[in-house]
N, C-alpha and C positions, 0 to 999 in steps of 0.2 A: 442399541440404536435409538430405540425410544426416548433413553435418557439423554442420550447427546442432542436431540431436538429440543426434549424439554428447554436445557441447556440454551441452545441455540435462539427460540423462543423468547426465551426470558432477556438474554442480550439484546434481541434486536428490540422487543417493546422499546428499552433501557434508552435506547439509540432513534427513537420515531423521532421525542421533541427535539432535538440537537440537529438530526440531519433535516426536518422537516423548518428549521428555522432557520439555518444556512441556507437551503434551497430557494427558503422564499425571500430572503436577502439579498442573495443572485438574480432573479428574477426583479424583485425592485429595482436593483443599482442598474440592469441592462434597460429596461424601460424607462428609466430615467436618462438615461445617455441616448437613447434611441428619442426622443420626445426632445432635447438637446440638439440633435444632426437634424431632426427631421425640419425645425424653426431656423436651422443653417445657424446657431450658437456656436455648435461646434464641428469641427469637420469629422470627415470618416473617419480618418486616422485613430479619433480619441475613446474607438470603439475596440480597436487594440489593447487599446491601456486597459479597458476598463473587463475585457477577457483576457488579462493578464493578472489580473486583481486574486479571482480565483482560482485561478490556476497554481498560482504560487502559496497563496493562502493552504491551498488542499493537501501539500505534503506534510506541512506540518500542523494542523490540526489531526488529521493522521496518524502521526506521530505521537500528541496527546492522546489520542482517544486508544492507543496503544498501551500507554501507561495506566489512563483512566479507568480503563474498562476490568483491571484486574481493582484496583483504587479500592474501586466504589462496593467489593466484592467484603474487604475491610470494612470500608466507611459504614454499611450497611447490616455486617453485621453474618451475612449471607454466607461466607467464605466455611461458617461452623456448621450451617444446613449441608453444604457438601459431604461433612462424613457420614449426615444419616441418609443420603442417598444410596450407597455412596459412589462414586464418580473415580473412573482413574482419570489421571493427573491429564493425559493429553486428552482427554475429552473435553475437558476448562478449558485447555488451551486451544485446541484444533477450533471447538465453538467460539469463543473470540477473535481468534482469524479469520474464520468465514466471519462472521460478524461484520467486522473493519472492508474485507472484500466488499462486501455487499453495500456498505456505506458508500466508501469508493466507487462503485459501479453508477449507485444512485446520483451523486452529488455530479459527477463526470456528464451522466448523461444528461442534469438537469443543466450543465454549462455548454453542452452542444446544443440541444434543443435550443435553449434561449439562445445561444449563435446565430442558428437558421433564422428564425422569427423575428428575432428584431435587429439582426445584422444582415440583413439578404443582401445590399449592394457589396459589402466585405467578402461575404460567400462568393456570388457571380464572379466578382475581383480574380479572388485565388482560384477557381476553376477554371480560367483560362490558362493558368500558370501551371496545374497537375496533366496529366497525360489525360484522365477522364474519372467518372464517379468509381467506376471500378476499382480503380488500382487505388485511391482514397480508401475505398473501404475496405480492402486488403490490408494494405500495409496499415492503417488502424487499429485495425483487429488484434493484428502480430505484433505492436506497438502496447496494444491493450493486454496482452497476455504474459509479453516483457514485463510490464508495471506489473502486474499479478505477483509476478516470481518476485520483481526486488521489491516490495512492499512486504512480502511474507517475511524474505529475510528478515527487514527491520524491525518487525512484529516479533519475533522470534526472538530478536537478540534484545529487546526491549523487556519482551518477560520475563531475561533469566535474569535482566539486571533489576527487574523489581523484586521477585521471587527472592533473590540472593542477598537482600535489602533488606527484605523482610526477617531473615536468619537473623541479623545481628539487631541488638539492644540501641545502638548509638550510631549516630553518624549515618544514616541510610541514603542520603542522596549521593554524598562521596564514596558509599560503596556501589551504590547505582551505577555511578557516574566511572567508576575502574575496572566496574564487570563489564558494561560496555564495550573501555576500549582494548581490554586485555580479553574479552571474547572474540572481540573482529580482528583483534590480532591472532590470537590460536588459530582461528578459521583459514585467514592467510593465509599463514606457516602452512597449514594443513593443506590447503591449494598448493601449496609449490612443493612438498616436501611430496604429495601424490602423482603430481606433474608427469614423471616418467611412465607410471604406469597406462598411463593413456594418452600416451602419443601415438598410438596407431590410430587414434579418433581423426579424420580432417576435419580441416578448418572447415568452417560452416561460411559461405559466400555470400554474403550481407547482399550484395551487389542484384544479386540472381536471386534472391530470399525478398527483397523487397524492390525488385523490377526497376533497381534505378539506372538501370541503361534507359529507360523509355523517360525519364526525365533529363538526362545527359547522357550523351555518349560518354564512355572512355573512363567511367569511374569504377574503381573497383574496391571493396572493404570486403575483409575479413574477420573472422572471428575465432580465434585459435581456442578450442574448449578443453583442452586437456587442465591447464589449471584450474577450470568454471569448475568441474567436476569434482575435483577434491574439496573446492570452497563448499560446494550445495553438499555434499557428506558430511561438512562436518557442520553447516545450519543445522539437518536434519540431527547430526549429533546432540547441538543443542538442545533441537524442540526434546527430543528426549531426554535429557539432563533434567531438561526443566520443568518438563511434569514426572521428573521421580520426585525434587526437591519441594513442590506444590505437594505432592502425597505424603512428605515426612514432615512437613512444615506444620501442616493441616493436624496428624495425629501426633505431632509432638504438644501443638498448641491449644488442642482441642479440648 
């Protein structure tokens, strides 16, 4: 465990100037649009846009700093320090996921903050429109822990396609680029070909899960988890694939 902190540690330093520079990017561009409405330049609305800005921005820097974060393990030099620790394979890995989690958490919450603060007439707006603060911070939460799960996925299938990259001599973004989608395709398969064995699982009632009869009556979503469940076995599949191939890669290259 010591080691995995170590581990863990050393990532996030890695990770201070990048999310501490986004953060304060967001925070400028909201003050700047807030200091825009408040001179009446420009209306409420253009407060939308401009918490839209990173919001879509954040999946996919995400997404880099998924691929980055193993990168720089390379670039650095670092990657060959691992075998005199030495570290099994999902210990690299599980610590760069928490890693990316925690960025995410950080960056998320610096886009709500800045929300409340210098969007307060947008906030008042949409809280007339939600049932109360409550059930906001409900279904956020469970919205927030949603993203947790499908962000690991992507993390996950991100490393075996760098890892697997790294095996061969030539061509490594095009082999990146087919581990990718012939992983999320085995995983697929693997969802539906497991399918039967877990349909005694019910559906999980989205509806009653996130209290949206108090927002409309009469609405109701589902969520059939018998295929979810073969899919998340065979992620898990992966994350283990891909720190045996991180532990051969390492002492074949080392």
């Amino acid at each position: 465990m010591r080691r995995f902190l170590q581990l863990l540690k050393k990532d996030l330093q890695a990770s201070l100037l990048p999310v501490g520079f986004l953060s304060g990017i967001t925070i400028i561009l909201f003050g700047i649009v807030r200091l825009k409405m408040a001179s009446s330049a420009w209306p409420m609305e253009a407060s939308l846009a401009v918490i839209a800005i990173p919001l879509v921005f954040l999946p996919l820097w995400l997404l880099w700093q998924s691929f980055q974060t193993l990168r720089s393990e390379w670039r650095e030099d670092t990657v060959y320090t691992l075998l005199v620790l030495p570290v099994p394979g999902w210990y690299v890995m599980t610590a760069k996921l928490l890693t990316i989690w925690i960025e995410y958490t950080v960056l998320l919450a610096v886009i709500i903050i800045g929300t409340l603060t210098f969007f307060t007439p947008l906030v008042r707006f949409g809280m007339q429109v939600v049932p109360g603060i409550s059930w906001v911070l409900r279904n956020g939460i469970l919205l927030y822990l949603g993203s947790l799960c499908a962000l690991a996925s992507v993390v996950i299938f991100v490393q075996l396609a760098f890892v697997v990259s790294k095996m061969v001599g030539r061509l490594q973004g095009l082999v990146a680029l087919w581990t990718l989608i012939l992983s999320g395709w085995l995983v697929d398969r693997l969802g539906v070909l497991l399918e039967p064995a877990f349909r005694w699982l019910p559906s999980l009632p989205l509806h009653k899960l996130f209290r949206l009869e108090e927002l409309e009556q009469g609405v109701v979503a589902e969520w059939n988890l018998a295929p979810e469940i073969g899919s998340w076995i065979g992620v898990l599949a992966v994350l283990v694939l891909t720190s045996y191939l991180f532990e051969h890669y390492v002492e074949v290259n080392g």
